[in-house]
Backbone of each chain as ProteinMPNN parsed JSONL, in Angstrom:
{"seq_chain_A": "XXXXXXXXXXXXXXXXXXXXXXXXXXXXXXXXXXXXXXXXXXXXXXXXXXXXXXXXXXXXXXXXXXXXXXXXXXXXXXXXXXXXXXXXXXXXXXXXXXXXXXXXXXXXXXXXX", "coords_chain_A": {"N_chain_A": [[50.377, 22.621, 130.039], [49.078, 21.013, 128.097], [49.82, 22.799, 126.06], [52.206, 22.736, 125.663], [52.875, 19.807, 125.011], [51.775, 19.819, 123.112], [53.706, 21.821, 121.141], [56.25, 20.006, 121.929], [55.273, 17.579, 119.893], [55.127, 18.983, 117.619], [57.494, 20.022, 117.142], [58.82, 17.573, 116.677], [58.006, 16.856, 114.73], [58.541, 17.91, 112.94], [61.376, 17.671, 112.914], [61.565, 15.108, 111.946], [59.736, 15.14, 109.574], [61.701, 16.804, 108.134], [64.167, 15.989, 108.024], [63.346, 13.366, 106.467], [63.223, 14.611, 104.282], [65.389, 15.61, 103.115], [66.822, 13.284, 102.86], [65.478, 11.875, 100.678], [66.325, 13.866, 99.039], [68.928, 13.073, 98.904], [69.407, 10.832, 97.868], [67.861, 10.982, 95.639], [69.736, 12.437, 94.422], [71.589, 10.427, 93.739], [70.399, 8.681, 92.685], [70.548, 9.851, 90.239], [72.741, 9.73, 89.301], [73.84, 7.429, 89.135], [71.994, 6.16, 87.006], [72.977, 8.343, 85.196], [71.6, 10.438, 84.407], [71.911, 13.295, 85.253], [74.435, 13.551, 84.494], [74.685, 13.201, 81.491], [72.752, 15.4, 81.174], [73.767, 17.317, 81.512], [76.291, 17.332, 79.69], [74.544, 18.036, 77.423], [73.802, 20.547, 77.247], [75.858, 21.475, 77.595], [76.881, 21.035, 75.282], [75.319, 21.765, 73.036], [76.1, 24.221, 72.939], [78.394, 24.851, 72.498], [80.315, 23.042, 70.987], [81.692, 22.007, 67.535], [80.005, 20.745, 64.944], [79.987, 18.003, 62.241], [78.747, 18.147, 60.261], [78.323, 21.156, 59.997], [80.757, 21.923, 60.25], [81.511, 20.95, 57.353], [79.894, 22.293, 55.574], [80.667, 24.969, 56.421], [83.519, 24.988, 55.069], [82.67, 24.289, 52.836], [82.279, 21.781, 51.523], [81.55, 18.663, 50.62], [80.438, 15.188, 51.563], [82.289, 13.377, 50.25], [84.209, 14.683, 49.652], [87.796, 14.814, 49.826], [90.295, 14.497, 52.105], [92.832, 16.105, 51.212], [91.465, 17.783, 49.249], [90.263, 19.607, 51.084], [91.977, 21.023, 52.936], [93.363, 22.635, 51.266], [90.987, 24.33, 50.816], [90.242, 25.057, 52.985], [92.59, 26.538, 54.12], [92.628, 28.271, 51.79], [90.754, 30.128, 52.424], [91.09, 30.824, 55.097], [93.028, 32.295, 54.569], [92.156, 34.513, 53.006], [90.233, 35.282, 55.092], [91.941, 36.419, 56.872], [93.68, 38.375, 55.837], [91.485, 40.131, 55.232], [89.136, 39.711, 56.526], [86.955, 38.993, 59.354], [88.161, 38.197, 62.556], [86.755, 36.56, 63.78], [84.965, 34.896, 62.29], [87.194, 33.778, 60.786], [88.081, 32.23, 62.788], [86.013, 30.312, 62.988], [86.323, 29.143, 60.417], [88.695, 28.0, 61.175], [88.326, 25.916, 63.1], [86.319, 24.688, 61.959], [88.128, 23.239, 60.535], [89.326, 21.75, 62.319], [88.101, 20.398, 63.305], [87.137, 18.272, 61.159], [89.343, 16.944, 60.578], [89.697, 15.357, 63.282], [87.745, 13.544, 62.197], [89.14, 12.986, 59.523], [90.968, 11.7, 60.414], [90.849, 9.697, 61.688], [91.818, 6.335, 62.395], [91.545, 3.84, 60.064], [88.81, 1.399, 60.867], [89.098, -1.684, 61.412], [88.133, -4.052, 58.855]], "CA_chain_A": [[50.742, 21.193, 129.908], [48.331, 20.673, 126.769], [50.637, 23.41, 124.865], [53.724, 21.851, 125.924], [52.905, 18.182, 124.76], [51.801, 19.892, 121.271], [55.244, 22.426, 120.699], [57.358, 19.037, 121.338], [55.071, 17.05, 118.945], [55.07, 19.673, 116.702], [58.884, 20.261, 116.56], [59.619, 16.522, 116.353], [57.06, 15.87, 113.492], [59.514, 18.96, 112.105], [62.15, 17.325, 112.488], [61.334, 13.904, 110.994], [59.608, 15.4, 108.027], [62.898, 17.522, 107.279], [65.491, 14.437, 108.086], [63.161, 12.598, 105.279], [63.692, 15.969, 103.102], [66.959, 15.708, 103.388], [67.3, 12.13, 102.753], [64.998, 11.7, 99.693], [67.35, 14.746, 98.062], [70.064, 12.366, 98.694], [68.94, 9.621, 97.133], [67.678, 11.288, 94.268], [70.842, 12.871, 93.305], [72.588, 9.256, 94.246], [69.928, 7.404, 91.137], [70.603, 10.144, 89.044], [74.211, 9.557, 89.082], [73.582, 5.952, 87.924], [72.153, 6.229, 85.664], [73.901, 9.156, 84.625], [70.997, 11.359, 83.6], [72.504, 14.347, 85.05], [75.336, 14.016, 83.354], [73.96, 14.065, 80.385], [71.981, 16.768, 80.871], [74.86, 18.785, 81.547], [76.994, 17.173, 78.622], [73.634, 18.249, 76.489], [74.102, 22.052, 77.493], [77.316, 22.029, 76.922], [77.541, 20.432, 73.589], [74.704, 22.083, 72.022], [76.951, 25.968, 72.712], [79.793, 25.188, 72.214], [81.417, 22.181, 70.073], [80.891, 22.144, 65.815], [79.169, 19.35, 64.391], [80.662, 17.666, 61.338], [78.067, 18.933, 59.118], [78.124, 22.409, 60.22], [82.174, 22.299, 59.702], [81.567, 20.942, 55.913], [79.146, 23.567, 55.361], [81.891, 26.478, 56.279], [84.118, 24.86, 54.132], [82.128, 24.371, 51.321], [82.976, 20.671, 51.014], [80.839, 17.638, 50.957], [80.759, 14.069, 52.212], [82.97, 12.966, 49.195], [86.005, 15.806, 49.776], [89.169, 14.457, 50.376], [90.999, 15.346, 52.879], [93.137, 17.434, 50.488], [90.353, 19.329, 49.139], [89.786, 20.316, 52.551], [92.799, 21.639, 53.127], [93.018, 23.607, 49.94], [89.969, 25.315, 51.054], [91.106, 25.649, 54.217], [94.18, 27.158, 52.93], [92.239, 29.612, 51.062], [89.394, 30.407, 53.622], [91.823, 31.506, 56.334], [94.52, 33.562, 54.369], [91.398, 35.587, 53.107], [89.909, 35.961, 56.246], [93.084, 36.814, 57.852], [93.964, 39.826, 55.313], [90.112, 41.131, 55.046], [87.601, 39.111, 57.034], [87.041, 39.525, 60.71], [88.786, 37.094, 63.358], [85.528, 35.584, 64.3], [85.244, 34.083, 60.843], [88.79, 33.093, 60.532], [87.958, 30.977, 63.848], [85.286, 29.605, 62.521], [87.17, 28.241, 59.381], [90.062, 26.847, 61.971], [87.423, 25.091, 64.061], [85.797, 23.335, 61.046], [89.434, 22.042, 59.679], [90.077, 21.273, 63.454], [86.557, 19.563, 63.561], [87.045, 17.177, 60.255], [90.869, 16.864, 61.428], [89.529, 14.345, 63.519], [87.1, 12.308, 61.484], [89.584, 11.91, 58.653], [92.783, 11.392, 60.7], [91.028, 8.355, 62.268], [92.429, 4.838, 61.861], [90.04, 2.68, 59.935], [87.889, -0.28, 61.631], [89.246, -3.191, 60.397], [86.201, -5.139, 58.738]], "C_chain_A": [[50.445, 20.703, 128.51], [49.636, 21.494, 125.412], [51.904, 22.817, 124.505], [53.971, 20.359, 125.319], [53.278, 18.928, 123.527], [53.096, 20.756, 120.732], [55.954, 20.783, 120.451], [56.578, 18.211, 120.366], [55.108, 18.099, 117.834], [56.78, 19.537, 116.102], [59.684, 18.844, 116.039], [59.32, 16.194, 115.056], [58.371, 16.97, 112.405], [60.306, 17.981, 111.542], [62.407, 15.957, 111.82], [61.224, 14.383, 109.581], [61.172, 16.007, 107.049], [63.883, 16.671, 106.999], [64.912, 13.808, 106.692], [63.772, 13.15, 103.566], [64.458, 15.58, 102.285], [67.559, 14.181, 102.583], [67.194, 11.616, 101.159], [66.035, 12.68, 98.437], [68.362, 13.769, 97.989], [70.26, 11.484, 97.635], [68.419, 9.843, 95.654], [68.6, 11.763, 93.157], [71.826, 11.269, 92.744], [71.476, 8.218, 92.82], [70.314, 8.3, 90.37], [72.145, 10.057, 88.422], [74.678, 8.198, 88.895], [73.382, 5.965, 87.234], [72.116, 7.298, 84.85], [72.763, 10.174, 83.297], [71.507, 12.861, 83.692], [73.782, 14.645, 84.357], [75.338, 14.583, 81.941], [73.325, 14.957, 80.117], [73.353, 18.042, 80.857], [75.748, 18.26, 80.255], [75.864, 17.954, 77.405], [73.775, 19.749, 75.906], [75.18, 22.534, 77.005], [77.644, 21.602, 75.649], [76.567, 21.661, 72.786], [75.159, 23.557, 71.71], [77.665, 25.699, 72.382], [80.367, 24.371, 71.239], [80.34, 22.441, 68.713], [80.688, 20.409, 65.771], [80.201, 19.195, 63.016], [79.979, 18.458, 60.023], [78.145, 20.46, 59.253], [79.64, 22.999, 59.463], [82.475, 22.131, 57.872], [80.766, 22.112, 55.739], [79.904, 24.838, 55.721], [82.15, 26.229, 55.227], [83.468, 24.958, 53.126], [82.124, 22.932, 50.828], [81.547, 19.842, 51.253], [81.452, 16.159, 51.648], [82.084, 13.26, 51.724], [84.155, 13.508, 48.988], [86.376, 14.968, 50.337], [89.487, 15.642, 50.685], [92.392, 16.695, 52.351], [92.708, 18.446, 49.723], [90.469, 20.44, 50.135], [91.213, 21.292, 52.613], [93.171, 22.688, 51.703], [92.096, 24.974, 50.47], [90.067, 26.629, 52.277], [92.045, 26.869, 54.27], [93.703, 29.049, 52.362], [91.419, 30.848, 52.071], [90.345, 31.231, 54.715], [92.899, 32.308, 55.919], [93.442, 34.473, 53.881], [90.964, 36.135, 54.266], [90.937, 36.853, 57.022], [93.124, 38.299, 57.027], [92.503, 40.753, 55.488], [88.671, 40.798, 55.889], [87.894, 39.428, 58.534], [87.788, 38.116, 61.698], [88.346, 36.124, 63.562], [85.216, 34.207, 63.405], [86.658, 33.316, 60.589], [88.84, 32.006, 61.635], [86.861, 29.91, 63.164], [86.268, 28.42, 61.241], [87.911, 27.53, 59.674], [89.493, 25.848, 62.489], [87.257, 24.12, 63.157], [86.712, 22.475, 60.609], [89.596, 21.404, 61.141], [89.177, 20.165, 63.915], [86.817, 18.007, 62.231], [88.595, 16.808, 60.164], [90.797, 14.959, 62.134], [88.919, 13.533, 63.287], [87.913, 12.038, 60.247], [90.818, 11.571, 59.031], [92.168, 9.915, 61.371], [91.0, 7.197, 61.661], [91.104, 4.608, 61.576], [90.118, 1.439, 61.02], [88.436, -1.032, 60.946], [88.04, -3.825, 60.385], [86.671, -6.478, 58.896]], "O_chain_A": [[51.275, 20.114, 127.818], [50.107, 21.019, 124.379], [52.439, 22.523, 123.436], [55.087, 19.856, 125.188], [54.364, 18.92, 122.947], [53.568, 20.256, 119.711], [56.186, 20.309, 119.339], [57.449, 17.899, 119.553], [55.112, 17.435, 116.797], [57.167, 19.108, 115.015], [60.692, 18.798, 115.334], [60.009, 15.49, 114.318], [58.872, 16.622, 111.336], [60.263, 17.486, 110.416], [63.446, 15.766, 111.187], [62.039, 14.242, 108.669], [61.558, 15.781, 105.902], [64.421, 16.581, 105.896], [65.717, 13.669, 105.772], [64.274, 12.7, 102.537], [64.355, 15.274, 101.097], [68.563, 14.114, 101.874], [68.114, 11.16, 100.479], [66.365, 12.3, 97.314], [68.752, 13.569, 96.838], [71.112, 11.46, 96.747], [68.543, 9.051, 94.72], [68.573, 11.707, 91.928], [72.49, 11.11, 91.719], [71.912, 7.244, 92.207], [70.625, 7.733, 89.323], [72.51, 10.3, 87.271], [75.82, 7.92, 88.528], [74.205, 5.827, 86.329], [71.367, 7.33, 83.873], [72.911, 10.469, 82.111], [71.586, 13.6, 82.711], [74.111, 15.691, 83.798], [75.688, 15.635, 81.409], [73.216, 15.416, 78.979], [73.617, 19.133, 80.351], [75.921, 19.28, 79.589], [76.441, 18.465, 76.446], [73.84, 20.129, 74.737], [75.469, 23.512, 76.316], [78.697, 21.875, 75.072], [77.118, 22.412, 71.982], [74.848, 24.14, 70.671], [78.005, 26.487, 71.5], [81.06, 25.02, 70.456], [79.161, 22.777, 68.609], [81.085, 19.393, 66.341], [81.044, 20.049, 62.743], [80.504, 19.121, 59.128], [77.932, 20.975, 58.155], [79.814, 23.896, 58.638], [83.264, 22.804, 57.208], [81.466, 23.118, 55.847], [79.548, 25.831, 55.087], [81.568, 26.743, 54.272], [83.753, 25.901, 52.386], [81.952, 22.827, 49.613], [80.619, 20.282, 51.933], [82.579, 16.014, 52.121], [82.811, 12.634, 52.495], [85.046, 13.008, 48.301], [85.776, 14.308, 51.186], [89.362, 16.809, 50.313], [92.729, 17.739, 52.91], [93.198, 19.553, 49.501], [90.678, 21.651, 50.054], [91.118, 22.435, 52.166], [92.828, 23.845, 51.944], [92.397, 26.167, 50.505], [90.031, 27.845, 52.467], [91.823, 28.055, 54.512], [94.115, 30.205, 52.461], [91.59, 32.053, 52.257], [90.038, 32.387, 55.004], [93.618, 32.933, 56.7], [93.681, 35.582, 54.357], [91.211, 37.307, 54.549], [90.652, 37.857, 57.676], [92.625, 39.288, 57.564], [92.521, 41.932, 55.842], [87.583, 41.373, 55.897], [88.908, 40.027, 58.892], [87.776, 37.011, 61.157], [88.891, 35.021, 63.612], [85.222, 33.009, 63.69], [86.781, 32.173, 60.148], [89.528, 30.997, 61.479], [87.142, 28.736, 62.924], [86.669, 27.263, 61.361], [88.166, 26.516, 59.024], [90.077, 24.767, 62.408], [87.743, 22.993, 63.241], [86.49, 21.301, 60.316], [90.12, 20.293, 61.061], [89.448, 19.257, 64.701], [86.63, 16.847, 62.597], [88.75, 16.097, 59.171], [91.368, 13.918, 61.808], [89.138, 12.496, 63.913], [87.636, 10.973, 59.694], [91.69, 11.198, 58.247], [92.989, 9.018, 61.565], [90.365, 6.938, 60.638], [90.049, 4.852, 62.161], [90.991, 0.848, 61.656], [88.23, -1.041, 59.733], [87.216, -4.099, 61.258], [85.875, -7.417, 58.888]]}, "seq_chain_B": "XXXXXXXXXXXXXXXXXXXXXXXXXXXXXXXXXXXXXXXXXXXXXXXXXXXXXXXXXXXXXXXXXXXXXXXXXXXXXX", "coords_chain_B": {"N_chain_B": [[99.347, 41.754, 61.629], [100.015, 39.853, 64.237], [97.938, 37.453, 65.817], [97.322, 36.971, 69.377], [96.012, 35.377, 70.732], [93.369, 33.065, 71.519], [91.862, 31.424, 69.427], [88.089, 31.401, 68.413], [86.055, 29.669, 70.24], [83.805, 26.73, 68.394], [81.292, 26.686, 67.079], [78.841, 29.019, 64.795], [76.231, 30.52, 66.479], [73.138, 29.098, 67.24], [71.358, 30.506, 66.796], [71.61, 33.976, 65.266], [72.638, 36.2, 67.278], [72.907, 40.156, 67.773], [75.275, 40.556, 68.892], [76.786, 38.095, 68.011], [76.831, 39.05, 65.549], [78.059, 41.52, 64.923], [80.407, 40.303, 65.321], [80.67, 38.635, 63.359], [81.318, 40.881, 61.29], [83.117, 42.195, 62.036], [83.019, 44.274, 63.553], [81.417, 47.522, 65.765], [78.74, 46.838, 67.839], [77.019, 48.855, 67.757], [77.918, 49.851, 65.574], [77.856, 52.778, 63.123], [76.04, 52.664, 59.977], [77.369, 53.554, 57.961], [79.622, 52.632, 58.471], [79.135, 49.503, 58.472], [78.266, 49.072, 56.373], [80.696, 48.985, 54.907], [82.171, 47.094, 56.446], [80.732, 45.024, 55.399], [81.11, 44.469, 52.959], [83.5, 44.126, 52.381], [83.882, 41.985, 53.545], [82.734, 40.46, 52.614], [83.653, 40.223, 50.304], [86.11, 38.929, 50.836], [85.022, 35.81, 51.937], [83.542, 35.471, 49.366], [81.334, 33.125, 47.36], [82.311, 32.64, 44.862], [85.223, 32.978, 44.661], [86.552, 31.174, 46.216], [85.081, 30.761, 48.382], [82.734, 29.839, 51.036], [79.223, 28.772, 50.723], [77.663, 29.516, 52.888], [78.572, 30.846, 54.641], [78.789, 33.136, 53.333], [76.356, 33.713, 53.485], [75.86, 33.959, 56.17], [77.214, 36.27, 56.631], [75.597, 37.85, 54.961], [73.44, 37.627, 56.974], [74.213, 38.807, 58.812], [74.66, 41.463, 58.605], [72.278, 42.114, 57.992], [70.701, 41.819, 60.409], [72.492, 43.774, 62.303], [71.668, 46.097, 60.684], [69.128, 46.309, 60.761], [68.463, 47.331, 63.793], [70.021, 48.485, 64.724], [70.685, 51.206, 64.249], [68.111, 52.416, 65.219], [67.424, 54.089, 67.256], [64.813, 54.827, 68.96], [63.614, 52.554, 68.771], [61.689, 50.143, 70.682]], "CA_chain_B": [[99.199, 41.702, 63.069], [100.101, 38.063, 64.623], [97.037, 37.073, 66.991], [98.19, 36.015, 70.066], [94.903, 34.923, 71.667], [93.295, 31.871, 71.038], [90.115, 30.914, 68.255], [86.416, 31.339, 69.309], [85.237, 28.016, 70.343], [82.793, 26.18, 68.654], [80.625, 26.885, 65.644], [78.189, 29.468, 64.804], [74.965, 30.298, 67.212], [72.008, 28.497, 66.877], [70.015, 31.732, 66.313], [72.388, 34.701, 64.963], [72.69, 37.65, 67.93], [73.891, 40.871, 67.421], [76.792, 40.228, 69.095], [77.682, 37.52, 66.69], [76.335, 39.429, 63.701], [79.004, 42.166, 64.887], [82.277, 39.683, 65.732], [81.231, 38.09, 61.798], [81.459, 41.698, 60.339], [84.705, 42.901, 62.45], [82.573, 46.158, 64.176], [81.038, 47.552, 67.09], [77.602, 46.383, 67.768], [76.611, 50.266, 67.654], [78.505, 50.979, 64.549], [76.88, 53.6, 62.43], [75.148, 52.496, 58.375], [78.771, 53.486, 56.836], [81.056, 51.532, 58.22], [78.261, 48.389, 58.217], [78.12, 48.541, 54.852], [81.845, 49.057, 54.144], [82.54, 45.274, 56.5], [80.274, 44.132, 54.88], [82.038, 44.512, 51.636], [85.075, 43.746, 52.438], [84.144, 40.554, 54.263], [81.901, 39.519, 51.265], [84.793, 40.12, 48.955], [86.791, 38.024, 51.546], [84.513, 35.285, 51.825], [82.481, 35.421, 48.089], [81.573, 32.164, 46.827], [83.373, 32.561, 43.772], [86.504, 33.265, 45.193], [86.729, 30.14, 47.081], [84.194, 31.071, 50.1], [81.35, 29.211, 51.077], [77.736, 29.596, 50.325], [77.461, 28.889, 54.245], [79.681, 31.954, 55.233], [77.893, 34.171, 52.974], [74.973, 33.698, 53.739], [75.861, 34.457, 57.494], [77.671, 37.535, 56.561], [74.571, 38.876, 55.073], [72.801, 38.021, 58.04], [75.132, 39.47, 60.221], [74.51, 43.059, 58.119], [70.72, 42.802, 57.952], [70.631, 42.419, 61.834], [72.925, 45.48, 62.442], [71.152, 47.516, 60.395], [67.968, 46.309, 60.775], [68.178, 47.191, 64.773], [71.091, 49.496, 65.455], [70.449, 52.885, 64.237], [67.229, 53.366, 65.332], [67.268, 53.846, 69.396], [63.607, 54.675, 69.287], [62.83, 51.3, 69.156], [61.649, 49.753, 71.884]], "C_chain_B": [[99.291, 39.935, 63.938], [99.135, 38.247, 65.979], [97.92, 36.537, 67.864], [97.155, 35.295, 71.355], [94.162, 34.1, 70.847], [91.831, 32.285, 69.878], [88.992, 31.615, 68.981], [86.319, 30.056, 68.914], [84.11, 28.141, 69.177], [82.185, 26.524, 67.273], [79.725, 28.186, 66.069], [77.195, 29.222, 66.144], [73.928, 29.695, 67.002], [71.071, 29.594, 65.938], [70.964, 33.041, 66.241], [71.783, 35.811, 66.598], [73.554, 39.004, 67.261], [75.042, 40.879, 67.748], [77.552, 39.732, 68.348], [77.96, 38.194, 65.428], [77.846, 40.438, 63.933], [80.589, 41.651, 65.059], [82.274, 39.132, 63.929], [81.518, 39.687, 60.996], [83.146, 42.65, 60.936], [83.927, 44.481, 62.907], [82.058, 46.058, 65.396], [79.133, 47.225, 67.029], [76.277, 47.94, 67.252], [76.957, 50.924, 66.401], [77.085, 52.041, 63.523], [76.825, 53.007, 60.898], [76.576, 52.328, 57.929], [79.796, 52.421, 57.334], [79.898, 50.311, 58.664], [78.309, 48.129, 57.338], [79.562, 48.669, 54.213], [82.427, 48.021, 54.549], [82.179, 44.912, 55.903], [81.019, 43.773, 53.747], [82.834, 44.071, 51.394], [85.27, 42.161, 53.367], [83.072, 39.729, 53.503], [82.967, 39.228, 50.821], [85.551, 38.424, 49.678], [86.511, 36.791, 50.945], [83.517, 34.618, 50.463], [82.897, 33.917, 47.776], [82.473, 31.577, 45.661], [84.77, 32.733, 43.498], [86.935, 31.95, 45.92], [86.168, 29.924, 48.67], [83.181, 30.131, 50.027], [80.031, 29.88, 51.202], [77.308, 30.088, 52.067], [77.631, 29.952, 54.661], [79.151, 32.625, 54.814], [77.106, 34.986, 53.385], [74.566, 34.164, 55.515], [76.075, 35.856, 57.706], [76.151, 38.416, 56.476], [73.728, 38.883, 56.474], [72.934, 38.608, 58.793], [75.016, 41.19, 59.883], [73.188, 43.532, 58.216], [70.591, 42.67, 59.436], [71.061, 43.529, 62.273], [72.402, 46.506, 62.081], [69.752, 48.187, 60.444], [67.547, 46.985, 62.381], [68.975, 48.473, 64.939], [71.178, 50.923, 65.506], [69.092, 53.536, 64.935], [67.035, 52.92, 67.437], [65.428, 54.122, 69.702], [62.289, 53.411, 69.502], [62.705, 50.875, 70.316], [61.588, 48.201, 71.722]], "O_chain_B": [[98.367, 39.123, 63.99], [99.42, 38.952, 66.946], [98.927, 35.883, 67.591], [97.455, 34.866, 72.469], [94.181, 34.245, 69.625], [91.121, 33.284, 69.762], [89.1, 32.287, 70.006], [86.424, 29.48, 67.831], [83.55, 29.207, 68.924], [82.995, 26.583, 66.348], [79.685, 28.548, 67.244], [77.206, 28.174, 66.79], [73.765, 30.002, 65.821], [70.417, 29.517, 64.898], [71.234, 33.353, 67.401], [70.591, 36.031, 66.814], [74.523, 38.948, 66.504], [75.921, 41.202, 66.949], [78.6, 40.21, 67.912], [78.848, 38.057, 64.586], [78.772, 40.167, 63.169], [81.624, 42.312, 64.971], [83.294, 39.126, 63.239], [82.04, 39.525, 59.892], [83.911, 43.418, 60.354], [84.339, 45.587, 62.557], [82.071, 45.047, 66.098], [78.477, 47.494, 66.023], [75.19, 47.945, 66.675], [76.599, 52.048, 66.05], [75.867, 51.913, 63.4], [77.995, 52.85, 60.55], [77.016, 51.235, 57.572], [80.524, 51.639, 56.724], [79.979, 50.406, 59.888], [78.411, 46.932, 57.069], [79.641, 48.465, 53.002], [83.218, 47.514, 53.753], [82.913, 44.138, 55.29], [81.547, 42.662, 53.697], [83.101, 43.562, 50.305], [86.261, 41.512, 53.699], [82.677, 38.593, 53.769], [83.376, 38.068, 50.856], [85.52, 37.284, 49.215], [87.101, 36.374, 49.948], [82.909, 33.549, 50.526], [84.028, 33.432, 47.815], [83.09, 30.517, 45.549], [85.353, 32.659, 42.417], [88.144, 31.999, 46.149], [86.566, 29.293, 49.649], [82.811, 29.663, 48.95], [79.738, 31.011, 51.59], [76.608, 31.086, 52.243], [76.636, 30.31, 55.291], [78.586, 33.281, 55.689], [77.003, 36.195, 53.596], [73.491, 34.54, 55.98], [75.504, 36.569, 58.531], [75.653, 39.203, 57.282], [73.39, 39.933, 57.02], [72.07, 39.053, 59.549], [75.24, 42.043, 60.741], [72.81, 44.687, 58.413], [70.263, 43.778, 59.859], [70.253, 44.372, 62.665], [72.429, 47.596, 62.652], [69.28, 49.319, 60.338], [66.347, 47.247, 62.463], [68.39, 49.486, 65.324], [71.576, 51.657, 66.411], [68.932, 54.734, 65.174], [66.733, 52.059, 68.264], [64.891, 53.569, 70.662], [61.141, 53.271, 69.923], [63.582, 51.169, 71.128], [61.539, 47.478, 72.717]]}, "name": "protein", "num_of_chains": 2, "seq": "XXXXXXXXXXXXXXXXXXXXXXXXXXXXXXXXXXXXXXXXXXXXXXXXXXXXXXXXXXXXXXXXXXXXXXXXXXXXXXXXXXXXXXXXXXXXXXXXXXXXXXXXXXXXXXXXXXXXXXXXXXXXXXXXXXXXXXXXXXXXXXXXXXXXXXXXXXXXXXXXXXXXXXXXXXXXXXXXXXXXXXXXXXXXXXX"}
């Protein structure tokens, strides 16, 4: 009788504690998706492998803050018909990336002040 | 030879691997001393600052030769 009370209190206290488990996971994924920390964590991961930085892409090139955009391309120009005849592919990506990277900071419209 | 497969994403590694060191020199990660030192050459020349290369690129290349050679020939390493 005594064993029997304590199994069903035992299995219920189970199943409360696990329902809370369960619940608290919910809820935790449900704030972090407000305020959008996991996202960022996963945008973090993924930025820091894979996309070029602006500085990283001047630094291929060779260019500074002060190159015009037809420098760049010049360089460009040069950078990827060498690579192509004698350099390895890897490199020749690299050089496309960085023009493809400062591509879009000098193709964009100015702010009107 | 017209590529017909896309770029490598993205920029350099944070921290050079051999892997990379071998896709910047155009070899096998295993290659043997001679042909290490004959990419290299030929993807200095490529690349040489004075040619219109960057210091940037260089400076990777060599890295990409002193890892290979610094690691690859000797299997007794552990």
């Amino acid at each position: 009788m005594a064993a029997r009370l304590l199994a069903n209190l035992i299995v219920m206290g189970g199943t409360v504690l696990g329902r809370a488990a369960v619940q608290a996971y919910r809820q935790a994924i449900v704030n972090a998706n407000k305020t959008g920390a996991a996202q960022e964590a996963v945008n973090g991961i993924r930025r820091a492998s894979k996309a070029m930085t602006e500085q990283e892409a001047r630094q291929i090139l060779g260019i500074n803050e002060k190159s015009t955009w037809e420098e760049i391309i010049q360089r460009y120009d040069t950078m990827f018909e060498r690579n192509a005849k004698n350099g390895s592919f890897y490199l020749q990506s690299k050089v496309h990336r960085a023009k493809e990277c400062l591509e879009a900071v000098y193709q964009k419209p100015d702010i009107p002040s | 030879m017209p590529r017909v497969w896309r770029f490598y994403p993205g920029g350099f590694e944070r921290e050079m691997t051999r892997r990379e060191a071998a896709l910047i020199l155009g070899v096998r990660e295993r290659a043997p001393m001679d042909k290490i030192k004959d990419a290299h050459k030929r993807v200095m020349v490529a690349n040489h600052p004075d040619a219109g290369g960057s210091h940037y690129i260089a400076s990777k290349i060599n890295e990409a030769k002193d890892m290979l050679m610094g690691k690859g020939n000797d299997h007794d390493e552990v």
